[in-house]
PDB file of N, H, CA, C and O in Angstrom:
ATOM      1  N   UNK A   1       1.614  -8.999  14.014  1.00  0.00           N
ATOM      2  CA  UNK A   1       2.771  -8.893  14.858  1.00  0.00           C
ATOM      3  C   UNK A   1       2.720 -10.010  15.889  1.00  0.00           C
ATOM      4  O   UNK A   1       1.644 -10.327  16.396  1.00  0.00           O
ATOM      5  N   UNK A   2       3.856 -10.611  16.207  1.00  0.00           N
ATOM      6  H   UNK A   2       4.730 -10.353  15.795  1.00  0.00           H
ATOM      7  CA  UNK A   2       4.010 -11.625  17.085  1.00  0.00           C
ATOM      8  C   UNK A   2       4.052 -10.877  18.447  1.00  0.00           C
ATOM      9  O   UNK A   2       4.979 -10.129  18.758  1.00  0.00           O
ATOM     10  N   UNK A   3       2.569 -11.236  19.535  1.00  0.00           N
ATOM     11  H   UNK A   3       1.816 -11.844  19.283  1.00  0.00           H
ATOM     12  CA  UNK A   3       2.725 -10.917  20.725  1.00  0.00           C
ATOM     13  C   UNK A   3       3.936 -11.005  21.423  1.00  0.00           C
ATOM     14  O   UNK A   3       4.489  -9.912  21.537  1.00  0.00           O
ATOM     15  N   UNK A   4       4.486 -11.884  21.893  1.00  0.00           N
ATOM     16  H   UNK A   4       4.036 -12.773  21.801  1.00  0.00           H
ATOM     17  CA  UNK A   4       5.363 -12.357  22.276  1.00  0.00           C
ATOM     18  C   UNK A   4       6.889 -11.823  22.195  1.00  0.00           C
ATOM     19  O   UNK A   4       7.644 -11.681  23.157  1.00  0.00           O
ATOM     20  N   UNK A   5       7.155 -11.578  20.942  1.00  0.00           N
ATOM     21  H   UNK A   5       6.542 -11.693  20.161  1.00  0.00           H
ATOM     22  CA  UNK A   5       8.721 -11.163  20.264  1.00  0.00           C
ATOM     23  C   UNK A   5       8.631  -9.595  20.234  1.00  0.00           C
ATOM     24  O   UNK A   5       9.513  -8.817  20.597  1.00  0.00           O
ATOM     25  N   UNK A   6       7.196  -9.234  19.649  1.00  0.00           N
ATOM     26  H   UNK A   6       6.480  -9.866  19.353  1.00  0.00           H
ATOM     27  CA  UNK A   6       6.943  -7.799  18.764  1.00  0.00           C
ATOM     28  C   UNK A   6       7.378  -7.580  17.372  1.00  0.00           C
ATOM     29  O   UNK A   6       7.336  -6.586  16.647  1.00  0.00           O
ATOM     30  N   UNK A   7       7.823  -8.829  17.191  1.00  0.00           N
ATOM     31  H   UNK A   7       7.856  -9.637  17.779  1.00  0.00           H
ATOM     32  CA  UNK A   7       8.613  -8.735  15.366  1.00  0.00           C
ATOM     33  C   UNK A   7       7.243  -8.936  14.491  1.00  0.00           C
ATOM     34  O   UNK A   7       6.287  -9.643  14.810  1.00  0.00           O
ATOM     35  N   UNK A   8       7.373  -8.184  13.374  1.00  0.00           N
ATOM     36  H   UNK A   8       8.149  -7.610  13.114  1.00  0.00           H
ATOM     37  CA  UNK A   8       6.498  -8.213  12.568  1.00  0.00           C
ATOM     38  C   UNK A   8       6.537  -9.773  11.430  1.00  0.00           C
ATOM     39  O   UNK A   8       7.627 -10.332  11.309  1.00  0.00           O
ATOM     40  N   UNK A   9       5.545 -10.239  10.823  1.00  0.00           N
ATOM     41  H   UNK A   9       4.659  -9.785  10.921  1.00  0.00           H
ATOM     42  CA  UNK A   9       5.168 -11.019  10.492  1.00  0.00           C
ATOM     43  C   UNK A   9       4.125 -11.317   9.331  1.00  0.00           C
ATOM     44  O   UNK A   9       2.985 -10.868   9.214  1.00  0.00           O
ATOM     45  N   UNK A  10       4.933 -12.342   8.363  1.00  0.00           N
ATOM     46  H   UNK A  10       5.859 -12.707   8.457  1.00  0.00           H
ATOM     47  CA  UNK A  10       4.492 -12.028   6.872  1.00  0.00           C
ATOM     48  C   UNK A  10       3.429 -12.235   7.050  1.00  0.00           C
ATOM     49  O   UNK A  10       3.309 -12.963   8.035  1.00  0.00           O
ATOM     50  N   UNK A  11       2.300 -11.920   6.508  1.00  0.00           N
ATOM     51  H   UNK A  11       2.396 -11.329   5.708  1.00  0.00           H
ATOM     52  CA  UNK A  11       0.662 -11.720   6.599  1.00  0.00           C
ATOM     53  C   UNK A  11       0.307 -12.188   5.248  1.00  0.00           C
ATOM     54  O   UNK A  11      -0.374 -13.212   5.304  1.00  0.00           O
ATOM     55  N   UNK A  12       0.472 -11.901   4.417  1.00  0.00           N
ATOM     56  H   UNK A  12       1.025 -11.070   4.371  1.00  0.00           H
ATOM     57  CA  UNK A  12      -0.358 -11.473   3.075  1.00  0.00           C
ATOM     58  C   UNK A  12       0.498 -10.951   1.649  1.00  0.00           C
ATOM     59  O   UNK A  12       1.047  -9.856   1.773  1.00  0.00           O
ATOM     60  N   UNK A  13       0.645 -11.602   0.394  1.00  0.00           N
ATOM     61  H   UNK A  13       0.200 -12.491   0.292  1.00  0.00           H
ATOM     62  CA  UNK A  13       0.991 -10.661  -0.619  1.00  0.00           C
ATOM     63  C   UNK A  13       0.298 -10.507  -1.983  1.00  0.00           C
ATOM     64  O   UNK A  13      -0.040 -11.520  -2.595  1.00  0.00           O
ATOM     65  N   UNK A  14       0.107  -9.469  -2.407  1.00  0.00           N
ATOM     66  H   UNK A  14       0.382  -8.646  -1.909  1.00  0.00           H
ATOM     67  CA  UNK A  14      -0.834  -9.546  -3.365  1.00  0.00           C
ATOM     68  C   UNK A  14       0.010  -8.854  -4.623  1.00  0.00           C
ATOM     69  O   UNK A  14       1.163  -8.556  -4.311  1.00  0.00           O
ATOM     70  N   UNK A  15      -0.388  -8.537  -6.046  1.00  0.00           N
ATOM     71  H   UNK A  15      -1.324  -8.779  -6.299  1.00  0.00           H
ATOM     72  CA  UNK A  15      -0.121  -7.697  -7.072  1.00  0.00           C
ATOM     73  C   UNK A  15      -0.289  -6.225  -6.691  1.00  0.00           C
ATOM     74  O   UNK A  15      -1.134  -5.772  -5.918  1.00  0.00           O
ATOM     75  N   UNK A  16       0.815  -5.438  -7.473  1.00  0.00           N
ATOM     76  H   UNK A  16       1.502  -5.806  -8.100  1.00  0.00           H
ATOM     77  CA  UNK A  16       1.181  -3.962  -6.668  1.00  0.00           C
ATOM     78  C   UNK A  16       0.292  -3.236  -7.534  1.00  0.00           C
ATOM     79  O   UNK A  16       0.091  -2.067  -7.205  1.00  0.00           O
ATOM     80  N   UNK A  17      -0.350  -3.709  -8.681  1.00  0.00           N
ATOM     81  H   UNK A  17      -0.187  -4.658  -8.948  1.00  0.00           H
ATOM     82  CA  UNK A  17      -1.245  -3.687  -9.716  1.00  0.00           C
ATOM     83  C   UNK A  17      -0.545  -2.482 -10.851  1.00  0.00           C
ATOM     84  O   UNK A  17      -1.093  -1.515 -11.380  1.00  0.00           O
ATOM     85  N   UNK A  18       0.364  -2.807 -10.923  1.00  0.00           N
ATOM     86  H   UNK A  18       0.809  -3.592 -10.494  1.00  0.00           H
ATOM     87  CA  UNK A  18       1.268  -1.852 -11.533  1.00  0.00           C
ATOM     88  C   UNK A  18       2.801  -2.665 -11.843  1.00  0.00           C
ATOM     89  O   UNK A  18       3.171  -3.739 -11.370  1.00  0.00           O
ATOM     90  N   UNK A  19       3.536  -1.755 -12.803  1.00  0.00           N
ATOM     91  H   UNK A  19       3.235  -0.883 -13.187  1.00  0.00           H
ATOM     92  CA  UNK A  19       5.244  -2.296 -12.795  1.00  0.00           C
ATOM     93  C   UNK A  19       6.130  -0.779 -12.221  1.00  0.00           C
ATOM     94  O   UNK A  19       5.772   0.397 -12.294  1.00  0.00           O
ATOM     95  N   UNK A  20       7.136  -1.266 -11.765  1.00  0.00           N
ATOM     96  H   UNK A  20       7.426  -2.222 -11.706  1.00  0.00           H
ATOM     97  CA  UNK A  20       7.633  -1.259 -11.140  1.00  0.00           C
ATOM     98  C   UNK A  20       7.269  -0.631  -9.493  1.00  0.00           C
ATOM     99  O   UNK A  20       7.650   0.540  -9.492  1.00  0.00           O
ATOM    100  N   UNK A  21       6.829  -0.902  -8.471  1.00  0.00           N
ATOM    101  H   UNK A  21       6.519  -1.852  -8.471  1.00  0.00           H
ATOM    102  CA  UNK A  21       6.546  -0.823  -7.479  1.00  0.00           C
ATOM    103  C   UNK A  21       7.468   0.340  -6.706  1.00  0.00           C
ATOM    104  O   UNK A  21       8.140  -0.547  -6.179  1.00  0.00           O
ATOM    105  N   UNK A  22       7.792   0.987  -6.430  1.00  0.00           N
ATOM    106  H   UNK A  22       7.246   1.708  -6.858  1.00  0.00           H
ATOM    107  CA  UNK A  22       8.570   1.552  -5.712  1.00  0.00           C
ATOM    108  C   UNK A  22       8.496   2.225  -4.139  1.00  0.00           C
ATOM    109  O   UNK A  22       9.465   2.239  -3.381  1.00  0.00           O
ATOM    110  N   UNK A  23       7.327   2.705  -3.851  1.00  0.00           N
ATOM    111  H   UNK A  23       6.540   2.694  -4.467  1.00  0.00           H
ATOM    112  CA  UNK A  23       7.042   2.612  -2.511  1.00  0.00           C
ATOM    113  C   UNK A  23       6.087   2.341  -2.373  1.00  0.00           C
ATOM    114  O   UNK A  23       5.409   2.056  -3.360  1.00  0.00           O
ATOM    115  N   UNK A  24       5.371   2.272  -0.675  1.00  0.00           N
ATOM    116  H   UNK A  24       5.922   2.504   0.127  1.00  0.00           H
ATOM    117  CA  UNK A  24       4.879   1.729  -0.381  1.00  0.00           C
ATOM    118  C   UNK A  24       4.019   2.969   1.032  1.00  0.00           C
ATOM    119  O   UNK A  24       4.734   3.627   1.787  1.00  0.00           O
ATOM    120  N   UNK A  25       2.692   3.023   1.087  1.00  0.00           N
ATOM    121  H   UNK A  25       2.111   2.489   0.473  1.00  0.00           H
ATOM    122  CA  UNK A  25       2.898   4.163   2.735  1.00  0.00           C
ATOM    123  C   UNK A  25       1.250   3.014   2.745  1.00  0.00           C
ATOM    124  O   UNK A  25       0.584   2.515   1.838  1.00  0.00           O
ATOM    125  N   UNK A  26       1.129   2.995   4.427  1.00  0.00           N
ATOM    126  H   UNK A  26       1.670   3.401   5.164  1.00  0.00           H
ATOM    127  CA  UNK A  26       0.193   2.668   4.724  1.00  0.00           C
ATOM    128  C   UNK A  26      -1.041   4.299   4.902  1.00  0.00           C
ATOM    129  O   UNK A  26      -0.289   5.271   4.973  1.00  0.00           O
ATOM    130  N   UNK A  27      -2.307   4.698   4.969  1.00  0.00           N
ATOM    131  H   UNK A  27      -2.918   3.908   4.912  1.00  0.00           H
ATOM    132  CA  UNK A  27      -2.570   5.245   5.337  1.00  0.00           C
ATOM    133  C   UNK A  27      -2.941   5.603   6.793  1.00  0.00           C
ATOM    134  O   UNK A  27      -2.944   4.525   7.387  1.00  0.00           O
ATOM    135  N   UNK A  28      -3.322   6.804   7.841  1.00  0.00           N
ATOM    136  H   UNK A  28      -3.320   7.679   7.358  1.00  0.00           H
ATOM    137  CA  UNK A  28      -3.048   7.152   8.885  1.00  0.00           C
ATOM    138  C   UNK A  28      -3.964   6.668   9.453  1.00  0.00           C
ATOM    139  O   UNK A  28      -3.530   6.143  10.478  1.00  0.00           O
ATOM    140  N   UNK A  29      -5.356   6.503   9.336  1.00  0.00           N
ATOM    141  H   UNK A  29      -5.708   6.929   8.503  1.00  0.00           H
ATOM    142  CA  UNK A  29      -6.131   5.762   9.823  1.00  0.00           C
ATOM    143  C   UNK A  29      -6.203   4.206   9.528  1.00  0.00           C
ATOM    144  O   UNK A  29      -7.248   3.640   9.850  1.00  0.00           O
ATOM    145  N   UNK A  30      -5.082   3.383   8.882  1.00  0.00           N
ATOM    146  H   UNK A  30      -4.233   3.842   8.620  1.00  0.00           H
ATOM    147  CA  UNK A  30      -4.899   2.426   8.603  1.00  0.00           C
ATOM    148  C   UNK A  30      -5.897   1.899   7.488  1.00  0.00           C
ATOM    149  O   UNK A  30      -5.632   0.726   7.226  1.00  0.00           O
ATOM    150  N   UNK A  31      -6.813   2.326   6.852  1.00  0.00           N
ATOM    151  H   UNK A  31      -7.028   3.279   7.065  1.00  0.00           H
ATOM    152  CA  UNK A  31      -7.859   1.753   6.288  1.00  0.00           C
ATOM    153  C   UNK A  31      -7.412   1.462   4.593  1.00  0.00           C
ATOM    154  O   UNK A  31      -8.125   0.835   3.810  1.00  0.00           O
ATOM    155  N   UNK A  32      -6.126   2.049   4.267  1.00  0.00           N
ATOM    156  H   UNK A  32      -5.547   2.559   4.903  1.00  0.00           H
ATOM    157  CA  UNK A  32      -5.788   1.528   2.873  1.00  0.00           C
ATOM    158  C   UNK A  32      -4.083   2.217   2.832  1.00  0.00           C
ATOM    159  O   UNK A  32      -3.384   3.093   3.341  1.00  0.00           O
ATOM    160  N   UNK A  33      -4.050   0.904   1.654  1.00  0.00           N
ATOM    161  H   UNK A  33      -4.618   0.193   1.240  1.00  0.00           H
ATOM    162  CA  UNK A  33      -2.280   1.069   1.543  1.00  0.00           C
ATOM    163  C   UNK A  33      -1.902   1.107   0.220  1.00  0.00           C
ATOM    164  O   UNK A  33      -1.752   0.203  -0.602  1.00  0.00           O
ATOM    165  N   UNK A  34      -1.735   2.660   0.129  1.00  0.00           N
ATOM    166  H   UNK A  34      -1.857   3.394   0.797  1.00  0.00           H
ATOM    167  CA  UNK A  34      -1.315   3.585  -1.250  1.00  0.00           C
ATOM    168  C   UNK A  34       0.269   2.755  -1.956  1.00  0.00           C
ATOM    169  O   UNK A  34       1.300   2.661  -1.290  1.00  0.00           O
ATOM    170  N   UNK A  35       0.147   2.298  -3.215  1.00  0.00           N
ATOM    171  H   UNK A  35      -0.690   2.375  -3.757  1.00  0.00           H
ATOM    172  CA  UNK A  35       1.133   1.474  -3.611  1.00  0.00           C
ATOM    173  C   UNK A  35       1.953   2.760  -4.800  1.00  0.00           C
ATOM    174  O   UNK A  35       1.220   3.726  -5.012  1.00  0.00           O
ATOM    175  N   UNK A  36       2.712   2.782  -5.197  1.00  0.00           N
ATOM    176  H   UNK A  36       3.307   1.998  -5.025  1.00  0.00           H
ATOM    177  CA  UNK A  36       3.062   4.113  -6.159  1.00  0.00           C
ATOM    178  C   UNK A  36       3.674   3.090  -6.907  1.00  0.00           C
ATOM    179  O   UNK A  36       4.419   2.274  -6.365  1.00  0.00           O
ATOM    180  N   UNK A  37       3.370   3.063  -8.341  1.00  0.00           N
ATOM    181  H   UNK A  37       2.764   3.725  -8.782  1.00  0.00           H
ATOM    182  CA  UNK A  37       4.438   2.105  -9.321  1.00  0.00           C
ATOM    183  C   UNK A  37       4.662   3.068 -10.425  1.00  0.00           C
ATOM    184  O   UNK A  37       3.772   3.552 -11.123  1.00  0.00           O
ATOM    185  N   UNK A  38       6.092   3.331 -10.531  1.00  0.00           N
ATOM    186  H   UNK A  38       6.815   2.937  -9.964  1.00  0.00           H
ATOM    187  CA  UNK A  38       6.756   4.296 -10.999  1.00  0.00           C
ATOM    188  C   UNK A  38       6.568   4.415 -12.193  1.00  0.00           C
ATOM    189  O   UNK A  38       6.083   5.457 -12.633  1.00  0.00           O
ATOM    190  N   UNK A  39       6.903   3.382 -12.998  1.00  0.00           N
ATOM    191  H   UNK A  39       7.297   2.535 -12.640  1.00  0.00           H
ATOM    192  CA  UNK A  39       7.132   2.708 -14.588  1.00  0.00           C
ATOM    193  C   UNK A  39       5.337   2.883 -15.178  1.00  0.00           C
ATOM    194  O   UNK A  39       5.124   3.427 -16.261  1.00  0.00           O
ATOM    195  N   UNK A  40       4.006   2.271 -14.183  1.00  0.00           N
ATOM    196  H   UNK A  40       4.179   1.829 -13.303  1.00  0.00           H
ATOM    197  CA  UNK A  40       2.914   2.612 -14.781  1.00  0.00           C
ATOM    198  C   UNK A  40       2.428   3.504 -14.406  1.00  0.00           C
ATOM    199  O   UNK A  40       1.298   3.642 -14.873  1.00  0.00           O
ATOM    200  N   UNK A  41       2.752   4.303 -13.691  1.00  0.00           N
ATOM    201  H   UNK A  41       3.670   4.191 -13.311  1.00  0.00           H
ATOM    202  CA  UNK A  41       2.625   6.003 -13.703  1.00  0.00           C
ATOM    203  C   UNK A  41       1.247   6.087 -12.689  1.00  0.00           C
ATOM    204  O   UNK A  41       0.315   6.821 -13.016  1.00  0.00           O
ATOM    205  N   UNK A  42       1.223   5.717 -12.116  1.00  0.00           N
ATOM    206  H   UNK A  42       1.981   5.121 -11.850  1.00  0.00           H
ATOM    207  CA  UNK A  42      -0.157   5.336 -11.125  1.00  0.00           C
ATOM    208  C   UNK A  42       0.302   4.945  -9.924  1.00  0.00           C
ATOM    209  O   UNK A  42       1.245   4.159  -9.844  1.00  0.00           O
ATOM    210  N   UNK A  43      -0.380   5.504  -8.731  1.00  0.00           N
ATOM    211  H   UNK A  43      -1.146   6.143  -8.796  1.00  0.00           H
ATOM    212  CA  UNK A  43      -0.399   4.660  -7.437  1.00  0.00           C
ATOM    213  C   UNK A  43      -1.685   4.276  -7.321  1.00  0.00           C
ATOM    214  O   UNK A  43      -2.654   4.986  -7.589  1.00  0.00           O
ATOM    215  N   UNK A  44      -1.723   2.787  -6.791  1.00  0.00           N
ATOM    216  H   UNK A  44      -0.936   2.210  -6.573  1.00  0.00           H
ATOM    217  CA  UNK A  44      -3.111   1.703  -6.325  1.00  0.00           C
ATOM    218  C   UNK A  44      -3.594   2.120  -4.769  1.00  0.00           C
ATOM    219  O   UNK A  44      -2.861   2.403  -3.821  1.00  0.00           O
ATOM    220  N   UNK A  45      -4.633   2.082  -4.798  1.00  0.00           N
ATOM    221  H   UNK A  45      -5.229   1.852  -5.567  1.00  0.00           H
ATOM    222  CA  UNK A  45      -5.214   2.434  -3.567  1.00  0.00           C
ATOM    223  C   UNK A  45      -5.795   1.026  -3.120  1.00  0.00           C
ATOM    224  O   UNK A  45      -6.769   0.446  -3.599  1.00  0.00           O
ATOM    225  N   UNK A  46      -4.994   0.630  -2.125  1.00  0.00           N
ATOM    226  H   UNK A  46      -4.202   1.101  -1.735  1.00  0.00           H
ATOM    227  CA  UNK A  46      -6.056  -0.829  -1.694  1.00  0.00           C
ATOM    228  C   UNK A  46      -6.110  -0.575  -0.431  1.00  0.00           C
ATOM    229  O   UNK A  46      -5.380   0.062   0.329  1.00  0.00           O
ATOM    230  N   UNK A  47      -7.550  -1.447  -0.241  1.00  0.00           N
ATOM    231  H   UNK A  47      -8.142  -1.965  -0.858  1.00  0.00           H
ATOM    232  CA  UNK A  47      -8.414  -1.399   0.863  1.00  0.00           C
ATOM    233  C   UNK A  47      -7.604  -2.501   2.106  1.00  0.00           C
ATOM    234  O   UNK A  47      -7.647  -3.730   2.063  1.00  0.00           O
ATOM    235  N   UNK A  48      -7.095  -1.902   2.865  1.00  0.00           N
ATOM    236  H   UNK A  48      -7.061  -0.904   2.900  1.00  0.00           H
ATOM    237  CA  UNK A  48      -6.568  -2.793   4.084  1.00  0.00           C
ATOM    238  C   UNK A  48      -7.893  -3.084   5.441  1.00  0.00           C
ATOM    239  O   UNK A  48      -8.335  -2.111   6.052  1.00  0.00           O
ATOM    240  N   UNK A  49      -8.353  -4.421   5.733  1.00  0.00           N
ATOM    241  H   UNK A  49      -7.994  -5.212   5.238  1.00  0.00           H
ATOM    242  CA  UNK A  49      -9.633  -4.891   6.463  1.00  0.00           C
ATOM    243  C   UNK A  49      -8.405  -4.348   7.865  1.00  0.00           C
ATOM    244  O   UNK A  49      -7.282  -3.846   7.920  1.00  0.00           O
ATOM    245  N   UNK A  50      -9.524  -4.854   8.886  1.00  0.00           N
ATOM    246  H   UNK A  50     -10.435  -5.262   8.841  1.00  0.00           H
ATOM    247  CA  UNK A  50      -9.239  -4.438   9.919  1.00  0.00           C
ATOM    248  C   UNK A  50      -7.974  -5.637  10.870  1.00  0.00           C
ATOM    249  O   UNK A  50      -7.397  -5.425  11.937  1.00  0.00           O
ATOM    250  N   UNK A  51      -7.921  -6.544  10.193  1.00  0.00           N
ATOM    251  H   UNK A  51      -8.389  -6.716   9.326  1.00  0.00           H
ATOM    252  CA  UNK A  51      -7.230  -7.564  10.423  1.00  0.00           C
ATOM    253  C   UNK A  51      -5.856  -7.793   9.922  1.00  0.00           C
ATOM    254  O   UNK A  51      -4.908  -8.553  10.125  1.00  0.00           O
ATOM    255  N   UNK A  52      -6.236  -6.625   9.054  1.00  0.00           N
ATOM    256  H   UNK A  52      -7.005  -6.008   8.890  1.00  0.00           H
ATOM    257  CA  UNK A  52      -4.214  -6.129   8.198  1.00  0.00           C
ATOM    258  C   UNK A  52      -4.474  -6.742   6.684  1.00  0.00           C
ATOM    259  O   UNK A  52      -4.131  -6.220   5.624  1.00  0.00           O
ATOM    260  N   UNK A  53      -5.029  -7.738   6.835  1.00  0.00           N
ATOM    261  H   UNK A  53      -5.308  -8.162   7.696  1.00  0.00           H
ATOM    262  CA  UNK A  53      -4.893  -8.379   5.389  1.00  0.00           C
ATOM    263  C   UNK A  53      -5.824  -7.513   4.636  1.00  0.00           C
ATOM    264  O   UNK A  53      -6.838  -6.957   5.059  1.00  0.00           O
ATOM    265  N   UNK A  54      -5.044  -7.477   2.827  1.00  0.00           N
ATOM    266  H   UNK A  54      -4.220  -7.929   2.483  1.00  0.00           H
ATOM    267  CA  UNK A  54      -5.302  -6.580   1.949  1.00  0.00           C
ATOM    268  C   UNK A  54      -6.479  -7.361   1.099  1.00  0.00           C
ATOM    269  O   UNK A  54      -6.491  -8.484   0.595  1.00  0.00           O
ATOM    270  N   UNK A  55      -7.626  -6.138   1.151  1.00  0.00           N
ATOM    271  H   UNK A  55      -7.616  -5.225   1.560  1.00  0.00           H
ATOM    272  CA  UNK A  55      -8.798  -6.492   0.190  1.00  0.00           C
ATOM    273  C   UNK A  55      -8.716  -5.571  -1.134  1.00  0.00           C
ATOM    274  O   UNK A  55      -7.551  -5.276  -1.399  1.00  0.00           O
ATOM    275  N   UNK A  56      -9.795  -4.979  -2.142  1.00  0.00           N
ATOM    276  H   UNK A  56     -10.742  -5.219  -1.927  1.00  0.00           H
ATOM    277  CA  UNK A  56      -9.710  -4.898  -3.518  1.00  0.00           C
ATOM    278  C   UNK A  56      -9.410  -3.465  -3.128  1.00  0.00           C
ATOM    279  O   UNK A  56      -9.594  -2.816  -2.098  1.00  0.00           O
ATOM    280  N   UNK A  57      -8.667  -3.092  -4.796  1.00  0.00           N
ATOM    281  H   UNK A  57      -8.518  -3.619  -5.633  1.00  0.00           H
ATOM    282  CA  UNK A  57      -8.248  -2.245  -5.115  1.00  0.00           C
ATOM    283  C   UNK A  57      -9.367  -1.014  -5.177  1.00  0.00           C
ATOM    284  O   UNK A  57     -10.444  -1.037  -5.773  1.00  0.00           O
ATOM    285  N   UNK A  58      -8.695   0.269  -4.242  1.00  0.00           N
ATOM    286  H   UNK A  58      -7.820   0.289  -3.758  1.00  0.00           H
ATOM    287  CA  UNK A  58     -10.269   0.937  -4.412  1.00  0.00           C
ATOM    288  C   UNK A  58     -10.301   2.144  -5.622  1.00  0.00           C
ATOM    289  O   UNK A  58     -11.218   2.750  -6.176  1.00  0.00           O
ATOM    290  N   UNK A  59      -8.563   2.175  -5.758  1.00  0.00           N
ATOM    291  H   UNK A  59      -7.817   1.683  -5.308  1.00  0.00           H
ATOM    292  CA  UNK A  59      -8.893   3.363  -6.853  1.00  0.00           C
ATOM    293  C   UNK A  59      -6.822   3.076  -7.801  1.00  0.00           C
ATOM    294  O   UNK A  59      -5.724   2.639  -7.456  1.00  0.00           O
ATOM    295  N   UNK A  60      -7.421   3.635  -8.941  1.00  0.00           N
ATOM    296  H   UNK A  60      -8.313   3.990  -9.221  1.00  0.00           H
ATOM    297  CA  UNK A  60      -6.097   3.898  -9.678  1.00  0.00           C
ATOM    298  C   UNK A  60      -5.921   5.220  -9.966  1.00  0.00           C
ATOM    299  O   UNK A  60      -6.495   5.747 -10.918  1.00  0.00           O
ATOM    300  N   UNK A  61      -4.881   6.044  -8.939  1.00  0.00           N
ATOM    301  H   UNK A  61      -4.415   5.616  -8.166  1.00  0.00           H
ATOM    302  CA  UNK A  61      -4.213   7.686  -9.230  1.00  0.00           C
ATOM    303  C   UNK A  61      -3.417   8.032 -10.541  1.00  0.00           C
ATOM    304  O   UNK A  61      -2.217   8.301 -10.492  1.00  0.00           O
ATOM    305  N   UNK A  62      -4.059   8.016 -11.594  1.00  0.00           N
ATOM    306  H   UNK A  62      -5.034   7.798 -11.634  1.00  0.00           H
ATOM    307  CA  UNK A  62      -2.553   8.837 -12.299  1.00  0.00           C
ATOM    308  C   UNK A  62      -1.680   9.344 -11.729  1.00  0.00           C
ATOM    309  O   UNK A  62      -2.177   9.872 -10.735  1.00  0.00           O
ATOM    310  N   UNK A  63      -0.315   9.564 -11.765  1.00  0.00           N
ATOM    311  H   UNK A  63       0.089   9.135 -12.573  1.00  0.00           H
ATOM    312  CA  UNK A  63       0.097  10.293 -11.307  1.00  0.00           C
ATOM    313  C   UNK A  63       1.651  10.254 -12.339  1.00  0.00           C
ATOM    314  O   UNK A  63       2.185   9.187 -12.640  1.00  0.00           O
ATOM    315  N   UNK A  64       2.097  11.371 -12.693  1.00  0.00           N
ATOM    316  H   UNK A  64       1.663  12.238 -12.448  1.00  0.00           H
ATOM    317  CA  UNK A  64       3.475  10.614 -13.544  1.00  0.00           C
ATOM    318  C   UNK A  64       5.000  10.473 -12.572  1.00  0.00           C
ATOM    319  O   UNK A  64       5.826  11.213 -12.039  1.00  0.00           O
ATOM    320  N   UNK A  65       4.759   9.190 -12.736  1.00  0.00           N
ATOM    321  H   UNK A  65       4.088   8.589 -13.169  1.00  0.00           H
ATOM    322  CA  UNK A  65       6.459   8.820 -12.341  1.00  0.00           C
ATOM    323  C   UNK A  65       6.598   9.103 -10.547  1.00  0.00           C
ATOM    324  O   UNK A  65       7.466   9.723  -9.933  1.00  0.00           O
ATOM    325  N   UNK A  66       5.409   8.400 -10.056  1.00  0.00           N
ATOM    326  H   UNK A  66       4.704   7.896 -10.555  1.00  0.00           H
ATOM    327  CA  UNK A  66       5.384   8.642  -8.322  1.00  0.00           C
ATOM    328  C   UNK A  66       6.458   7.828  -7.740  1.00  0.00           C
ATOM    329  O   UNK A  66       6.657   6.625  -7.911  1.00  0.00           O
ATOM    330  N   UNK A  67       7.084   8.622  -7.062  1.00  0.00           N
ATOM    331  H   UNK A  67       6.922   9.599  -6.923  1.00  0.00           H
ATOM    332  CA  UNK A  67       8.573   7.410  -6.126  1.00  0.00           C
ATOM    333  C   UNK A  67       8.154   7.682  -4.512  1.00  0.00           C
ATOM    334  O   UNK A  67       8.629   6.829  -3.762  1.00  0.00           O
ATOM    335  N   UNK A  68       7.394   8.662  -3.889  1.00  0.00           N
ATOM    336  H   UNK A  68       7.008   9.355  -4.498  1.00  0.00           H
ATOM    337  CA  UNK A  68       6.661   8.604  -2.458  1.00  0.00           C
ATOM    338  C   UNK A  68       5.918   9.655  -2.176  1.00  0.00           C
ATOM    339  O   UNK A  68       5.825  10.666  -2.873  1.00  0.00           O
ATOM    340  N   UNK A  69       5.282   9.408  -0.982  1.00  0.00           N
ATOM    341  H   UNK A  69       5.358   8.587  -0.416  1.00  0.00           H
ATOM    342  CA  UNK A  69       3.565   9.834  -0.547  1.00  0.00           C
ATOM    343  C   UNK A  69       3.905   9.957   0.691  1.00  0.00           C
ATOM    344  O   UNK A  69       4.464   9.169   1.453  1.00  0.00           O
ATOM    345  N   UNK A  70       3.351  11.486   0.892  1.00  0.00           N
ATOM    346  H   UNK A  70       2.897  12.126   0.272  1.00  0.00           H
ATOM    347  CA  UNK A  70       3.467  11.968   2.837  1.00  0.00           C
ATOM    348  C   UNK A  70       2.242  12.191   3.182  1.00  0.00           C
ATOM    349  O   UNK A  70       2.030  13.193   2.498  1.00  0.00           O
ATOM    350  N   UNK A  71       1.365  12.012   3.690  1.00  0.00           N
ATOM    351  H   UNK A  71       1.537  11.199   4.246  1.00  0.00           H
ATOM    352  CA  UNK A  71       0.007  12.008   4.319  1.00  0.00           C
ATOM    353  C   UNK A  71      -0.068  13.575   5.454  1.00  0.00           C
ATOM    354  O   UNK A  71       0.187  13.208   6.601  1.00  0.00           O
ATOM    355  N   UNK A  72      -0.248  14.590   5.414  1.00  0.00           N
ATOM    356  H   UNK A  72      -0.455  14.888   4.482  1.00  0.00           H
ATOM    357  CA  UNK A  72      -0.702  16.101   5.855  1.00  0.00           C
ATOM    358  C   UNK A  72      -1.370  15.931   7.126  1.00  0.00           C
ATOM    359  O   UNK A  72      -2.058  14.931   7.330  1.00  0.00           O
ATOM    360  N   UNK A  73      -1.230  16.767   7.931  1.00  0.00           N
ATOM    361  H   UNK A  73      -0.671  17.579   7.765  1.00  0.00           H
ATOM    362  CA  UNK A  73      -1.801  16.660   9.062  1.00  0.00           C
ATOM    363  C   UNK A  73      -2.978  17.587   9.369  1.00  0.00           C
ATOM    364  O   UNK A  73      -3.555  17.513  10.454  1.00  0.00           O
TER     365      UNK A  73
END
């Protein structure tokens, strides 16, 4: 994020490791960002560093036909 403005700011893009991508949720402690790709029936679990930018994939969810993800309190 740009100090200054507060507008957010392209960082990083990687493979959603899947087709068709459809959402997207960061997790609550920020430490990984759950990708859901509809078409390969799986959401990607990647490892987000502490700096925002995205490191390796930590897990592949089956899941059939995921379109979004709410994180429980």
């Amino acid at each position: 994020m740009d100090a200054a403005t507060g507008r957010l700011a392209h960082r990083q893009s990687r493979p959603s490791e899947g087709r068709t991508p459809r959402f997207f949720a960061l997790h609550p402690d920020g430490s990984a960002l759950y990708v859901l790709n509809e078409d390969s029936e799986a959401i990607a679990v990647i490892a987000v560093a502490g700096d925002g930018t995205l490191g390796p994939t930590l897990a592949q969810l089956a899941c059939g036909s995921p379109v979004c993800v709410v994180f429980g309190g």
